[in-house]
N, C-alpha and C positions, 0 to 999 in steps of 0.2 A: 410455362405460364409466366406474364410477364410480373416483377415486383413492385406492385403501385405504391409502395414506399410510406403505406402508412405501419404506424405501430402497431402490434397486436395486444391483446390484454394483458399476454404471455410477458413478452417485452417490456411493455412499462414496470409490470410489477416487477419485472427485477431489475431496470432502472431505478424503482424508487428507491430498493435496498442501499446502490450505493450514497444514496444522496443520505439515508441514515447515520450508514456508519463510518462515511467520511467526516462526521462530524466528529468519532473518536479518534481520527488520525487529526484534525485540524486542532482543536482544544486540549485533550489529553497527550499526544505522542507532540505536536507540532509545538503549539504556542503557549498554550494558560499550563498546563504539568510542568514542563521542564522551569521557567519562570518559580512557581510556587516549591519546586523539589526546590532548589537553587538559595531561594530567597526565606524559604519558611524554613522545609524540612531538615535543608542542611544549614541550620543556623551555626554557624561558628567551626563550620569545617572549610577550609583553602576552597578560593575557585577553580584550582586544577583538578583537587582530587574530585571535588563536586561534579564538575564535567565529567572525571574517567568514570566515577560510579554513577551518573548518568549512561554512559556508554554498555559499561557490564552488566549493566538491569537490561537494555534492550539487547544487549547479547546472550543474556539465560532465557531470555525468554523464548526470542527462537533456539537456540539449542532445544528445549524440551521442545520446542514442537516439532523438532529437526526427526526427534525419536519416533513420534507416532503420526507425522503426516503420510506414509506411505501405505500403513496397514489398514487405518482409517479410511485412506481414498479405496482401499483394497474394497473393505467393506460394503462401504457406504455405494457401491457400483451394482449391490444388489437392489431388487426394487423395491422399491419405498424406501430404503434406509437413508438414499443420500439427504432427503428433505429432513429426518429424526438426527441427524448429527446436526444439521444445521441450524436448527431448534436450539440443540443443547449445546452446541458454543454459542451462539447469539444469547442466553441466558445465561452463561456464566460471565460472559461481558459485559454484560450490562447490570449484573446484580454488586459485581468488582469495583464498577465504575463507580456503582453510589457508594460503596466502603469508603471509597477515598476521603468519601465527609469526615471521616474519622480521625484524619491523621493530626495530630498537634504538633506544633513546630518543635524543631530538634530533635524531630522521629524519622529521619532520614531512613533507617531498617522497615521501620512498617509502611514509608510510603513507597518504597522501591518493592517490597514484596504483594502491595495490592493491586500496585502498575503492572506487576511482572504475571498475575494470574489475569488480569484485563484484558492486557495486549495478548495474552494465549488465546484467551475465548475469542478476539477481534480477530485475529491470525488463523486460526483454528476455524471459523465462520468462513472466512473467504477461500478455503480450501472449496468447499463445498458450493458456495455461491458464483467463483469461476466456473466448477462444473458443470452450472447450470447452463452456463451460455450455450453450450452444444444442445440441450433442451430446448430451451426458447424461441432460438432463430437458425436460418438456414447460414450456411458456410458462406455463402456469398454477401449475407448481410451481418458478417462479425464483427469486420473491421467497424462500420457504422454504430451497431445496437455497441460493442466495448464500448467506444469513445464516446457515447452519448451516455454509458452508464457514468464514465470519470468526470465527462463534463458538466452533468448537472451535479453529479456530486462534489465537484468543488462551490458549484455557485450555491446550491444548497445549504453547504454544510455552512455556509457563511450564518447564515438565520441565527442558529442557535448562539455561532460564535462572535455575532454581533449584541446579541441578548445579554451574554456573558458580559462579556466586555462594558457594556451601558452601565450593568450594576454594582462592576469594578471600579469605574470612574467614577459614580455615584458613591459608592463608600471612600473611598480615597480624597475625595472633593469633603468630606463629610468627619475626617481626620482619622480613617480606617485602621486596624490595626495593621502597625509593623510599616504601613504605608501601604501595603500591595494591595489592599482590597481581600483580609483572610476570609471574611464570610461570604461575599460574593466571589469569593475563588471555588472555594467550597459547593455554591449556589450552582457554581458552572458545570460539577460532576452531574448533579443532577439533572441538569435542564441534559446533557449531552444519552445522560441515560434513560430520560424519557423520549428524548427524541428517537438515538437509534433505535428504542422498541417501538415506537411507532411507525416509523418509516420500514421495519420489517414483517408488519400483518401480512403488506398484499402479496412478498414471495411467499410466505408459509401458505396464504388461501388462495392462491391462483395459478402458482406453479408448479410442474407435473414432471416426473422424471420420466421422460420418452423412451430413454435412449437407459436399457440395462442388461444382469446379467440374471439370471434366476437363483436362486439361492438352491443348496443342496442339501442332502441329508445333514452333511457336517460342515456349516460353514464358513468355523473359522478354520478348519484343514484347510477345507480349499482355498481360502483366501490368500493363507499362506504360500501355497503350491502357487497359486496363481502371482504372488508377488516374485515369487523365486524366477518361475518361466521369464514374467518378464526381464528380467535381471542377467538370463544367460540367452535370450533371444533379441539386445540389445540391438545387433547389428541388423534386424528386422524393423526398426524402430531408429535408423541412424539417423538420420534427417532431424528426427527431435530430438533426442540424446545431444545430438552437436548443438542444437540450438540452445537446449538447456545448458549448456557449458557455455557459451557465449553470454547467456541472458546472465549465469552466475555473476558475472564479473563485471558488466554494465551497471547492471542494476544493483548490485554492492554500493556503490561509488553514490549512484541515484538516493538508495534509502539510508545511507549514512550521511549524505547533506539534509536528506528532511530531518531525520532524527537526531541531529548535534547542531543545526544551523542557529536555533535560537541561544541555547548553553554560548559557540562561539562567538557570536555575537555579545556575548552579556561580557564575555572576557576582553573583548577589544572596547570596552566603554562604550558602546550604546545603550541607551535606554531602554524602559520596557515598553515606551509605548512608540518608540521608532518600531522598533521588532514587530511586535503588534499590528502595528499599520501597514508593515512591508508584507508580513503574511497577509493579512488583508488584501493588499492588493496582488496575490501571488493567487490567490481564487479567484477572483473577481477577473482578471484576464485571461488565469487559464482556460476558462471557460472556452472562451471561439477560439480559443489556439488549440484545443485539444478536438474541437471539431474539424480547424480547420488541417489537424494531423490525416484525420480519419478519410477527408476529402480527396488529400493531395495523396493517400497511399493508394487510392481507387486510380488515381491517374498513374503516378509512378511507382508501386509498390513498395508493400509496409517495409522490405528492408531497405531501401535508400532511406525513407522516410525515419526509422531506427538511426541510420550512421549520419542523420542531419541531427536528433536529436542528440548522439554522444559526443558529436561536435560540437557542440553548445555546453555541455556540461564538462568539458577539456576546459575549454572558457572561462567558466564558471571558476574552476579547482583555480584556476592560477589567475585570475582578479582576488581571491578569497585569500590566497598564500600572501598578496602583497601588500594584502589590504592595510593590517597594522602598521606598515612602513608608510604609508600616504598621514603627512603633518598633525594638520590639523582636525579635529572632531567632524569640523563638518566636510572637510575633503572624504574623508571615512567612512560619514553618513549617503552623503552619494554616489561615493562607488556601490557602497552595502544594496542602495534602493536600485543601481543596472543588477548586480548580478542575483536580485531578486526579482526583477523585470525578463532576462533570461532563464532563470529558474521555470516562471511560469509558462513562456515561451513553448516548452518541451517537459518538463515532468510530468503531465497527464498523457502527450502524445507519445512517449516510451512506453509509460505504465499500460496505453491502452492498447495501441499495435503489437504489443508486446506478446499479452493474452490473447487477441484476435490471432496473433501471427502459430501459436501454438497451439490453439484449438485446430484448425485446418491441418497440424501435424499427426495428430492423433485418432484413432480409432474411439469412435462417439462413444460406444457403447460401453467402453472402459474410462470413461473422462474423468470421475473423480479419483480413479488410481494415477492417471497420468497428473494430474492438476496437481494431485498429492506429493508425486514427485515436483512442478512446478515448482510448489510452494516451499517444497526442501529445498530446493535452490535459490530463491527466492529467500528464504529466511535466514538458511546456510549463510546466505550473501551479507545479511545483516548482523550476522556474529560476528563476522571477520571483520567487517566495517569499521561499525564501532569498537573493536574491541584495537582493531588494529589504529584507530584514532586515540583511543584511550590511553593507550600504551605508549605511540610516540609524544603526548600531549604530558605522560606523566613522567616520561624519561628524561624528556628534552627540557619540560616545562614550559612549554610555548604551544598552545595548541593549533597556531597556525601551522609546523609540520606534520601532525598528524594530520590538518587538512591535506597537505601537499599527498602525505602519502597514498590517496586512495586515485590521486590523479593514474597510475600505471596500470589501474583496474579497468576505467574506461579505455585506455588504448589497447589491451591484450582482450576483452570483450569485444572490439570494433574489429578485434583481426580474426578471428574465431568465429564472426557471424560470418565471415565470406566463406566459413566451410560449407553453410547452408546450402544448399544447392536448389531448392526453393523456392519460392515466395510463400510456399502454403498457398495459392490459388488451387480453384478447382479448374483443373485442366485435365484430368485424366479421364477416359471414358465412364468409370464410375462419377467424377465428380461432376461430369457433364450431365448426367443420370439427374444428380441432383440437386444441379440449378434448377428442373423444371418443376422441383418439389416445391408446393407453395408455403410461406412461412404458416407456424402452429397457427391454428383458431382460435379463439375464443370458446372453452369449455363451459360444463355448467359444473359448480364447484358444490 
């Protein structure tokens, strides 16, 4: 059956998701958190150690989730349950998000510990909501529905983050406290945690776990057995195992630039609203660039497409190591705004070929156990990150080597996806099978 290339009801609604809860990676993990930890909560602590304990809050937080994404995906592979975890971290993230109203300046401890249960429920949600892709849509339309779920979600998430920001300048114009805009900083948890609940109704009401296992008499025995199997039947599973050991080490390098990018910035003297406006325009392009990822991998497959984008992000590492040495403020500010310009380029078309490229690896019917592992890797990647930033930034006291150091992650990643043997297309007699499957309908809810 041919693919007339429209969306199904299936598909948008969990398109919309991301467009939700990229609004707590843009605001909270990206741009208005790290700023107000920095400027409010660590009042009167050094800007290195400020940055490193920026780093080790997003490095415990995946560690716990390091512990329980695999037995969770274990579970949640029975039916019905992947949609009831997804519920329940989407509710603990967003109930965390609005705590943060809480935090008064100098609380540096309480605002790292209601970011650190936040980012679990955000982390913890998308375990479950990649494994929906295999739900959704067909294997051949992955690459596409992914990158259309990253791409609206960056131009999305811009809304709230423009909201934000309006009532920041608005108090700051207005002789704000401390200068930063505290009430409308504050304003922005909120606005970010009514959004991502909103933008998460139409996966909870319209999306169907297709693809399960049945649950048993005893099922967290079996769950367990079943995580073990997978564990000693790896070499049955090699294709994605290598890939995940690849994806570890690229995307390390990937989510320890989103998540130290503004902190480094603040340390080389830029302002908060260059920062601001460079992320701003880091959505607002990736947009058709993370389309235009998903295009060019139909033509030349997601993994050239992958080793275009980690070449860009080599790029990236070493314009950022040199940056502090370039004179003058505004020689500084310009380089800042190119390798924020490449930034956009490629950070959604990794993040989405990424997922696409390992959904195709996996066995559907197991998707949140594998995704679970995914996201152990995925998360794994962002302890070591930041931690391994934190660490050369508090040794050295220069945070641009700790930039430098995650540069050795994207080249040992780039050489580890050639294990792949791959593309994740469907090519094989079964996957042939299942192009002629037409994508999900439209149920009645």
């Amino acid at each position: 059956m041919k693919d007339s290339g429209k969306l199904t009801r299936q598909e948008r609604s969990w398109i919309y998701y991301d467009v939700g809860n990229s609004a707590f990676v843009l605001v909270v993990v990206t741009a208005i958190m790290p700023i107000f930890f920095k400027d409010v909560a660590s009042q009167g602590v050094a800007g290195a150690v400020s940055t490193a304990n920026w780093g080790f809050a997003n490095s415990l937080s995946s560690f716990i989730l390091l512990g329980l994404a695999p037995i969770l995906g274990t579970f949640a592979d029975y039916r019905d349950f992947k949609k009831k975890f997804l519920m329940f971290f989407i509710g603990t993230g967003v109930v965390f998000t609005l705590l943060l109203t809480l935090v008064q300046p100098g609380n540096w401890m309480m605002c790292l510990l209601l970011f650190i249960v936040a980012k679990l429920g955000f982390s913890g949600a998308n375990i479950f909501y990649d494994a929906f892709l295999v739900d959704v849509t067909t294997r051949q339309r992955m690459d596409r529905i992914s990158s259309l779920g990253f791409g609206w979600g960056y131009i999305g998430s811009t809304v709230p983050f423009l909201m934000a920001l309006a009532l920041i300048l608005l108090e700051r114009s207005q002789g704000g406290t401390l200068g930063v805009g505290l009430g409308a900083m504050r304003a922005a948890f909120v606005i970010v945690g009514i959004w991502w609940l909103m933008f998460s109704i139409p996966i909870l009401r319209d999306v169907r776990q297709v693809h399960y296992i049945e649950p048993s008499e005893r099922p967290v025995l079996t769950a367990v057995k079943r995580l073990m199997e997978t564990f000693s039947e790896i070499r049955r599973y090699r294709q994605a195992f290598v890939f995940l050991m690849a994806y570890f080490f690229y995307i390390d390098g990937v989510d320890t630039i989103i998540v130290m990018a503004t902190s480094y910035g603040r340390d080389i003297g830029l302002g908060m609203d260059v920062l601001i406006t460079a992320i701003l325009m880091v959505q607002v392009v990736a947009f058709p660039f993370v389309l235009i990822y998903g295009k060019l991998a139909e033509r030349f497959g997601a993994r050239k497409m992958l080793y275009a984008g980690i070449g860009v992000y080599i790029l990236i590492t070493l314009i950022g190591f040199y940056l502090p040495s370039f004179g003058s403020i505004q020689l500084k500010m310009a380089m800042f705004w190119v390798m924020a310009f490449l930034v956009a380029t490629s950070q959604g078309g990794i993040q989405a070929l990424s997922r696409s490229y390992f959904g195709r690896l996996i066995p559907p019917e197991r998707s949140a156990e594998f995704f679970g592992f995914y996201n152990i890797f995925g998360k794994f990647a962002t302890i070591s990150g930041p931690l391994l930033m934190g660490i050369f930034s508090r040794v050295t006291g220069d945070s641009r080597y700790g930039l430098l150091s995650i540069l050795l992650l994207f080249v040992i990643g780039g050489g580890m996806l050639k294990c792949v043997g791959t593309e994740g297309r469907a090519d094989s007699p079964e996957d042939e099978a299942q192009k002629k499957i037409p994508p999900p309908e439209p149920y009645a809810s």
